[in-house]
N, CA, C and O atoms as a GROMACS GRO file, in nm:
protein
  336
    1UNK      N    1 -19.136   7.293  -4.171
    1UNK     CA    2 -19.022   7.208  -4.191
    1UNK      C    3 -19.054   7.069  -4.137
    1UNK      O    4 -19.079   7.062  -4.017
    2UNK      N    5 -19.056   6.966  -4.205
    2UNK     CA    6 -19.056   6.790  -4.190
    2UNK      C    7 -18.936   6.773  -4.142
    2UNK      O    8 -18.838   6.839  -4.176
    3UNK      N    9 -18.935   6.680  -4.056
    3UNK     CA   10 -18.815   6.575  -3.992
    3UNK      C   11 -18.861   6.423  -4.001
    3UNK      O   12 -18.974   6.374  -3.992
    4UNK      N   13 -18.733   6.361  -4.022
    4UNK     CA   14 -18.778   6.229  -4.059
    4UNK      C   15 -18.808   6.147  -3.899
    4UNK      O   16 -18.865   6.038  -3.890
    5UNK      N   17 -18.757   6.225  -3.786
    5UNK     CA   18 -18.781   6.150  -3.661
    5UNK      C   19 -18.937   6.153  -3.648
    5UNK      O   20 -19.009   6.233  -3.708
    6UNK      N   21 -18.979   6.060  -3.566
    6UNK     CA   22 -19.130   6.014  -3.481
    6UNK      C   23 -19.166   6.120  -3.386
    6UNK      O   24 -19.092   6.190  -3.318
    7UNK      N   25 -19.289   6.119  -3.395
    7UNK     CA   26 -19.307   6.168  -3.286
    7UNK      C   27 -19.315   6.125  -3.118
    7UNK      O   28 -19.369   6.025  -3.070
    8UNK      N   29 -19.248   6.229  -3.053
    8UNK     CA   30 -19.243   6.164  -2.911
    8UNK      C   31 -19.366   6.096  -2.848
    8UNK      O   32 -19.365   6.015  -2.755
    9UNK      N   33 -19.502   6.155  -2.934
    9UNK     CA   34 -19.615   6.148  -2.847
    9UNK      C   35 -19.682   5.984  -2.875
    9UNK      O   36 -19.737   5.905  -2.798
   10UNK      N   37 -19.650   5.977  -3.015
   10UNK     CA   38 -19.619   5.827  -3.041
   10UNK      C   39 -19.580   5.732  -3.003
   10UNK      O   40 -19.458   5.721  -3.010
   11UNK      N   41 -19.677   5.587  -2.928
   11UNK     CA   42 -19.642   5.510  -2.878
   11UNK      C   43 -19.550   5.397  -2.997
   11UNK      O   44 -19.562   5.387  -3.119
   12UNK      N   45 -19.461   5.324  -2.901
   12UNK     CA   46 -19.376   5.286  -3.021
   12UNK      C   47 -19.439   5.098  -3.005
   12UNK      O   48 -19.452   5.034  -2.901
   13UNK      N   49 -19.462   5.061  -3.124
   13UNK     CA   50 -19.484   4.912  -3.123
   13UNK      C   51 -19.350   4.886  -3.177
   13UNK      O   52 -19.300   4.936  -3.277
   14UNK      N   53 -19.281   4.770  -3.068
   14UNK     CA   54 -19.130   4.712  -3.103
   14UNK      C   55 -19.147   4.618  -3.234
   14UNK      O   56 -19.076   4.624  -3.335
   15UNK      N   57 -19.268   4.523  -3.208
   15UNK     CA   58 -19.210   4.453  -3.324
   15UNK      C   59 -19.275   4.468  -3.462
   15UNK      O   60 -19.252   4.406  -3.566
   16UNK      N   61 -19.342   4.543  -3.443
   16UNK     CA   62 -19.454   4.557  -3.598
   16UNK      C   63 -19.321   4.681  -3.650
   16UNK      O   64 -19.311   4.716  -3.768
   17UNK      N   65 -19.266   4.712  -3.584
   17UNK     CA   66 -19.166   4.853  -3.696
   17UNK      C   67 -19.032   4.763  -3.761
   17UNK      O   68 -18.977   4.788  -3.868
   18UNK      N   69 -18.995   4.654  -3.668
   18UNK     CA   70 -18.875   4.636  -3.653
   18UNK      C   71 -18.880   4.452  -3.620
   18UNK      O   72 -18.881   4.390  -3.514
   19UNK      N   73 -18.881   4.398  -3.796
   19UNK     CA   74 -18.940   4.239  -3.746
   19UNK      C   75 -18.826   4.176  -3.718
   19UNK      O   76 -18.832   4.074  -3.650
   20UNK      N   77 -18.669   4.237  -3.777
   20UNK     CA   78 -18.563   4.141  -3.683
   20UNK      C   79 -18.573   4.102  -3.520
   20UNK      O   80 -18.549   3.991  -3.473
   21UNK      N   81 -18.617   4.226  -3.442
   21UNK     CA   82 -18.620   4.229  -3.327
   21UNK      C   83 -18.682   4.113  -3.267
   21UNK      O   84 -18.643   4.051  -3.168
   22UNK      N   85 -18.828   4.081  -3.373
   22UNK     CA   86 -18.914   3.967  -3.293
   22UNK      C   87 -18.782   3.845  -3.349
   22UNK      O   88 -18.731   3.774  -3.262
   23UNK      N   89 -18.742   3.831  -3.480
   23UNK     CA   90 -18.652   3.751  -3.513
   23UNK      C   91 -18.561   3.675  -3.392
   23UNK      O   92 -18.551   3.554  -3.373
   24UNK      N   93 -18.515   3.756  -3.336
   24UNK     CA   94 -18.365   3.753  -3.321
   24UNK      C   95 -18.428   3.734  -3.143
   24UNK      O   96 -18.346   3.668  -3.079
   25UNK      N   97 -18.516   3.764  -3.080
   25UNK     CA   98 -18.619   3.664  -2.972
   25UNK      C   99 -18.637   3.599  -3.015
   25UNK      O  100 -18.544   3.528  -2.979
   26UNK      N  101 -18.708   3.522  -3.102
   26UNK     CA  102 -18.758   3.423  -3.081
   26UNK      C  103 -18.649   3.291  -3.111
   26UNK      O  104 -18.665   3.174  -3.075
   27UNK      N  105 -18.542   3.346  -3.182
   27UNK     CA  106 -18.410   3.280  -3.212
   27UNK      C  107 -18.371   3.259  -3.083
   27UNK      O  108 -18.386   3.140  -3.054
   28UNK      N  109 -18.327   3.323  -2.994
   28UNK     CA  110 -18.257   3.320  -2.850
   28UNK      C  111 -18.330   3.216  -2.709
   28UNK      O  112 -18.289   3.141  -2.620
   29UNK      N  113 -18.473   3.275  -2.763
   29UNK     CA  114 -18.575   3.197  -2.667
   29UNK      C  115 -18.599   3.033  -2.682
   29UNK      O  116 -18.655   2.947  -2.615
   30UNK      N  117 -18.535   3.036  -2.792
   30UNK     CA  118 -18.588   2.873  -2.855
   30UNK      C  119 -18.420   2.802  -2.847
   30UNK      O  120 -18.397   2.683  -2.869
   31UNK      N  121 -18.318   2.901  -2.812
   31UNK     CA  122 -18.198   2.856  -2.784
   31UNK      C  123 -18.197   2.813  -2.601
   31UNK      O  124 -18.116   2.736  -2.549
   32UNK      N  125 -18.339   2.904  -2.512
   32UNK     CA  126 -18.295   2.848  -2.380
   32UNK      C  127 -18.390   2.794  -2.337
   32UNK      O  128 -18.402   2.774  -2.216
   33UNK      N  129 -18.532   2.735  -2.477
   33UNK     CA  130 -18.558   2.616  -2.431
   33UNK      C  131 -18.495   2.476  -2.472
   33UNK      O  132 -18.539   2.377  -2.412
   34UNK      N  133 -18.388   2.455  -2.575
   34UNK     CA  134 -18.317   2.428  -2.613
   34UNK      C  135 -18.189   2.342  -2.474
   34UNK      O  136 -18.179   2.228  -2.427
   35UNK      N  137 -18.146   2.416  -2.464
   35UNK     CA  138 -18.075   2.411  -2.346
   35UNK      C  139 -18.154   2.340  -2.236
   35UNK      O  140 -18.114   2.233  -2.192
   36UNK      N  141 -18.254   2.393  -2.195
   36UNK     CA  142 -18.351   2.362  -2.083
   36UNK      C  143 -18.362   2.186  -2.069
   36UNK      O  144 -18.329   2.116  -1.974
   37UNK      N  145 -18.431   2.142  -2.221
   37UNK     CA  146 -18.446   2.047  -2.281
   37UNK      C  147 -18.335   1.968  -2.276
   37UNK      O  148 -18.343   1.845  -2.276
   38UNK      N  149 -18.221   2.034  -2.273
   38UNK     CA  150 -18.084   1.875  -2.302
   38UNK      C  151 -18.048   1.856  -2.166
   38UNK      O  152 -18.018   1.746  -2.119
   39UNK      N  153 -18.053   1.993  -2.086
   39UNK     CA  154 -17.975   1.966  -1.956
   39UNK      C  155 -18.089   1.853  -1.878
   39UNK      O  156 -18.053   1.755  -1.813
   40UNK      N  157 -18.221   1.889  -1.900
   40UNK     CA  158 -18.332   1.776  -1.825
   40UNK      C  159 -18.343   1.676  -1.891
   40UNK      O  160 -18.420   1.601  -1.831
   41UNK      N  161 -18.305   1.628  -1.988
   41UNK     CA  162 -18.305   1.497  -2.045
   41UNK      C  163 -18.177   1.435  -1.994
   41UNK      O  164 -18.179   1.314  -1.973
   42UNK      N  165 -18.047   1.512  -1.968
   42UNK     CA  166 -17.936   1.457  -1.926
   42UNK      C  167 -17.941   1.424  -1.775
   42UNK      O  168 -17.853   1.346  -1.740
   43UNK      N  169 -18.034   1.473  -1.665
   43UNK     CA  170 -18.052   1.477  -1.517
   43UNK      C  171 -18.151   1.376  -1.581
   43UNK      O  172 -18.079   1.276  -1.584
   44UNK      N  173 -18.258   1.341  -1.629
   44UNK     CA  174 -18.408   1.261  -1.593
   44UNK      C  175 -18.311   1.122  -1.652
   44UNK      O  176 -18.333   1.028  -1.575
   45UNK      N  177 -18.195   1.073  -1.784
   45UNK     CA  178 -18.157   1.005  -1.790
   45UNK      C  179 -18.055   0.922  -1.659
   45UNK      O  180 -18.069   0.805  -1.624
   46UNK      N  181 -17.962   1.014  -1.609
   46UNK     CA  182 -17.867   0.972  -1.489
   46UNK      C  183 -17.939   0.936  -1.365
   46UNK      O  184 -17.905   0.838  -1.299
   47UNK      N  185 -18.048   1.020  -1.328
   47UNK     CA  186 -18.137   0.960  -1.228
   47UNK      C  187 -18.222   0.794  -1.320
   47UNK      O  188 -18.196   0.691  -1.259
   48UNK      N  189 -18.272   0.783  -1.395
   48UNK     CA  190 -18.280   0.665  -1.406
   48UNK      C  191 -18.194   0.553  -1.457
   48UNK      O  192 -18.248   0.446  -1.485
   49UNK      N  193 -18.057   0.570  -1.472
   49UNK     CA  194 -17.968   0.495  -1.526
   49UNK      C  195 -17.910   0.460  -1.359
   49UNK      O  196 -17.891   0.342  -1.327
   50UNK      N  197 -17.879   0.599  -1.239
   50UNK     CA  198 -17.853   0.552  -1.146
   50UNK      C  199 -17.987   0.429  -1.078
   50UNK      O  200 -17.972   0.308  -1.063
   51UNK      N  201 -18.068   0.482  -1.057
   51UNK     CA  202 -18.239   0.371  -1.016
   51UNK      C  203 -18.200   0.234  -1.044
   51UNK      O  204 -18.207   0.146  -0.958
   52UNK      N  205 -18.143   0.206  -1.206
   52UNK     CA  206 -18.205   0.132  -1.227
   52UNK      C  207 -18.077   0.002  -1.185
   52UNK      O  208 -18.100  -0.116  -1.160
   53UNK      N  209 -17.913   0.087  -1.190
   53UNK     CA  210 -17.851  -0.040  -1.135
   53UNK      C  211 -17.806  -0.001  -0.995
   53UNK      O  212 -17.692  -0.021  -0.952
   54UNK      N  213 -17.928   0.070  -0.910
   54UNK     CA  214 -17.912   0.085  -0.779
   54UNK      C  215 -17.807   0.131  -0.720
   54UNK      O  216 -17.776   0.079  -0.612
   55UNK      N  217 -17.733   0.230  -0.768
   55UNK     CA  218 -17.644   0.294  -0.719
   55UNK      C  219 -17.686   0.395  -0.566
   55UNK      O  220 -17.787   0.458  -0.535
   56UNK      N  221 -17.609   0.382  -0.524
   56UNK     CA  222 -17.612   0.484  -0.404
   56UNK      C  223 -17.583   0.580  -0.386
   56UNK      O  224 -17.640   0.652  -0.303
   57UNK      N  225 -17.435   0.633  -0.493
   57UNK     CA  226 -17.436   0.724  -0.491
   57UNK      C  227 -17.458   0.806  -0.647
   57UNK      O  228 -17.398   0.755  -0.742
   58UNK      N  229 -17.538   0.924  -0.674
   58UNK     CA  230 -17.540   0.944  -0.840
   58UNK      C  231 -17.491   0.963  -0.908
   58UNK      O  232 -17.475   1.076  -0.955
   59UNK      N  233 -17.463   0.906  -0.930
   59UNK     CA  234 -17.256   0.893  -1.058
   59UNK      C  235 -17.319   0.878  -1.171
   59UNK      O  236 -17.256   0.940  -1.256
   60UNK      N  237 -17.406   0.830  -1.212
   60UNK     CA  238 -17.499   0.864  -1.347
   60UNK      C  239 -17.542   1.002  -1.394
   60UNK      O  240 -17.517   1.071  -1.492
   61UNK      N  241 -17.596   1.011  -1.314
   61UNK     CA  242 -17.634   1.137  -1.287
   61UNK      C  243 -17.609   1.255  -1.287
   61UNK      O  244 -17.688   1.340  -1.325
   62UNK      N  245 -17.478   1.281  -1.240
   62UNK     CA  246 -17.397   1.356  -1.224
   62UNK      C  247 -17.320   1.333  -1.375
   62UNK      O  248 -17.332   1.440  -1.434
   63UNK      N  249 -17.268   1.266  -1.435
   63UNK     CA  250 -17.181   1.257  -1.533
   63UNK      C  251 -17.246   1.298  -1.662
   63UNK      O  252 -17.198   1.373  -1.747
   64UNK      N  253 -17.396   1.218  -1.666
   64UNK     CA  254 -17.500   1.293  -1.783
   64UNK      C  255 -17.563   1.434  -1.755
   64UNK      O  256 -17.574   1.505  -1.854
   65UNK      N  257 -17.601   1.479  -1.652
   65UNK     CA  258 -17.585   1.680  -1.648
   65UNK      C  259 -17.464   1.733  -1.675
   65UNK      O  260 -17.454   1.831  -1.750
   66UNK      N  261 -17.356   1.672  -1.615
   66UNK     CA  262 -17.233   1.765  -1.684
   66UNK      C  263 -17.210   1.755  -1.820
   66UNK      O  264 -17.174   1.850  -1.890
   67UNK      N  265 -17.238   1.603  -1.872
   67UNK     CA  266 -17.194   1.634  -2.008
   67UNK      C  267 -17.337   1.688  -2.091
   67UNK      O  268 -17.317   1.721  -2.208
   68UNK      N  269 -17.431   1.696  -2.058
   68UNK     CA  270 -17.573   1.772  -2.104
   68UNK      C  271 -17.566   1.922  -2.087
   68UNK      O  272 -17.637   1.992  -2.159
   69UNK      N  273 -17.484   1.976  -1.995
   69UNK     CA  274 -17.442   2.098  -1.992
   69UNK      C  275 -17.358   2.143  -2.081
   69UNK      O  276 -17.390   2.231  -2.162
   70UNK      N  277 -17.246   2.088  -2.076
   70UNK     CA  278 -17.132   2.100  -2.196
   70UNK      C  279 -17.180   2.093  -2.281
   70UNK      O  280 -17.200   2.206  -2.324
   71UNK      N  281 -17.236   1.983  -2.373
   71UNK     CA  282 -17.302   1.993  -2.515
   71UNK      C  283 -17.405   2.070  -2.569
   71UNK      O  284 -17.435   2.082  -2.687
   72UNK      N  285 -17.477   2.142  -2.429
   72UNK     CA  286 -17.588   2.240  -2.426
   72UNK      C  287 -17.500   2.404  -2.481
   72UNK      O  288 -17.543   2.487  -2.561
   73UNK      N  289 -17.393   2.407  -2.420
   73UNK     CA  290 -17.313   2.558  -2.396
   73UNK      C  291 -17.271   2.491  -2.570
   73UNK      O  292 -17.289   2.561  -2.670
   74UNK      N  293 -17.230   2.384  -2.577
   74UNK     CA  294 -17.137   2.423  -2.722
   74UNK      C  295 -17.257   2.443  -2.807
   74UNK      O  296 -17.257   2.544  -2.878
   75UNK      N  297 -17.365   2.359  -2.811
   75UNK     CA  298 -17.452   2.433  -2.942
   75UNK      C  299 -17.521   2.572  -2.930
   75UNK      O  300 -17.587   2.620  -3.022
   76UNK      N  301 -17.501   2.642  -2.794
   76UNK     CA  302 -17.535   2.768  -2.781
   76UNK      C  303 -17.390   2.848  -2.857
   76UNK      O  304 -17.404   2.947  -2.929
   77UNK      N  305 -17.317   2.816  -2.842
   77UNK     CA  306 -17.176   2.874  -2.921
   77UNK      C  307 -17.190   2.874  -3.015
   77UNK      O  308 -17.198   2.986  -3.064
   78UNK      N  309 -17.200   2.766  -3.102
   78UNK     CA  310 -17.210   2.744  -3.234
   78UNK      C  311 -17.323   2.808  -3.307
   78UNK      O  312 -17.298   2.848  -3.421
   79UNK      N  313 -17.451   2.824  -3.255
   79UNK     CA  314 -17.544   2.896  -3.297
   79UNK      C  315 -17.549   3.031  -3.252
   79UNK      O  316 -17.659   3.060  -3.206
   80UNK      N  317 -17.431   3.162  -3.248
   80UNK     CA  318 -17.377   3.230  -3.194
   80UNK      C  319 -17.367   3.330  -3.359
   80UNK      O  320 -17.286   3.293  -3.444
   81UNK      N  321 -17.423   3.408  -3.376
   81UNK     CA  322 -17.387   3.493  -3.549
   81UNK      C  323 -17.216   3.485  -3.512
   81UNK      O  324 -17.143   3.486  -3.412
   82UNK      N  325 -17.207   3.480  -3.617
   82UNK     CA  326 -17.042   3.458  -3.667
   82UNK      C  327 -17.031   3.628  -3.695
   82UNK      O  328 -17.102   3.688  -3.776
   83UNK      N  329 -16.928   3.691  -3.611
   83UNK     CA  330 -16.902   3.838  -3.643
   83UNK      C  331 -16.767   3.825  -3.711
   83UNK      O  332 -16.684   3.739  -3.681
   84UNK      N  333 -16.754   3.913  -3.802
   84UNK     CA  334 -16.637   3.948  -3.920
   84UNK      C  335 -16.516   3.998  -3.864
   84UNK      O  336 -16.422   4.028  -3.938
   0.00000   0.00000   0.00000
């Protein structure tokens, strides 16, 4: 008698059986370098926007990570599968 299950003794390769899986990584991974990328462009901008008109305290700085955060979370939302 055949069964359509694998065998246990069978090592399982994740992504050669199952190519959404690598899909749907490499989709996610490129969403938190993504992120990575806006929030450090929004800190490396406020630190030199504070530098450059000599502020003392980082109010540049601070205002471009928060809003580099926020705009980071909404395009992680938006690129979110739309469920039915």
């Amino acid at each position: 008698m055949e069964t359509d299950q694998p065998n246990s003794d069978e090592p399982k390769k994740p992504f050669k059986e199952d190519p959404r899986r690598a899909n749907t990584f490499i989709q996610y991974s490129s969403i938190g370098f993504q992120m990575l990328a806006t929030i450090g462009l929004g800190v490396w901008g406020g630190l030199k926007l504070d530098e450059w008109q000599g502020n003392q305290k980082p109010i540049w700085t601070l205002v471009l990570s928060l809003f580099a955060i926020g705009s980071s979370l909404y395009l992680f939302i938006r690129s979110l599968p739309k469920q039915p």
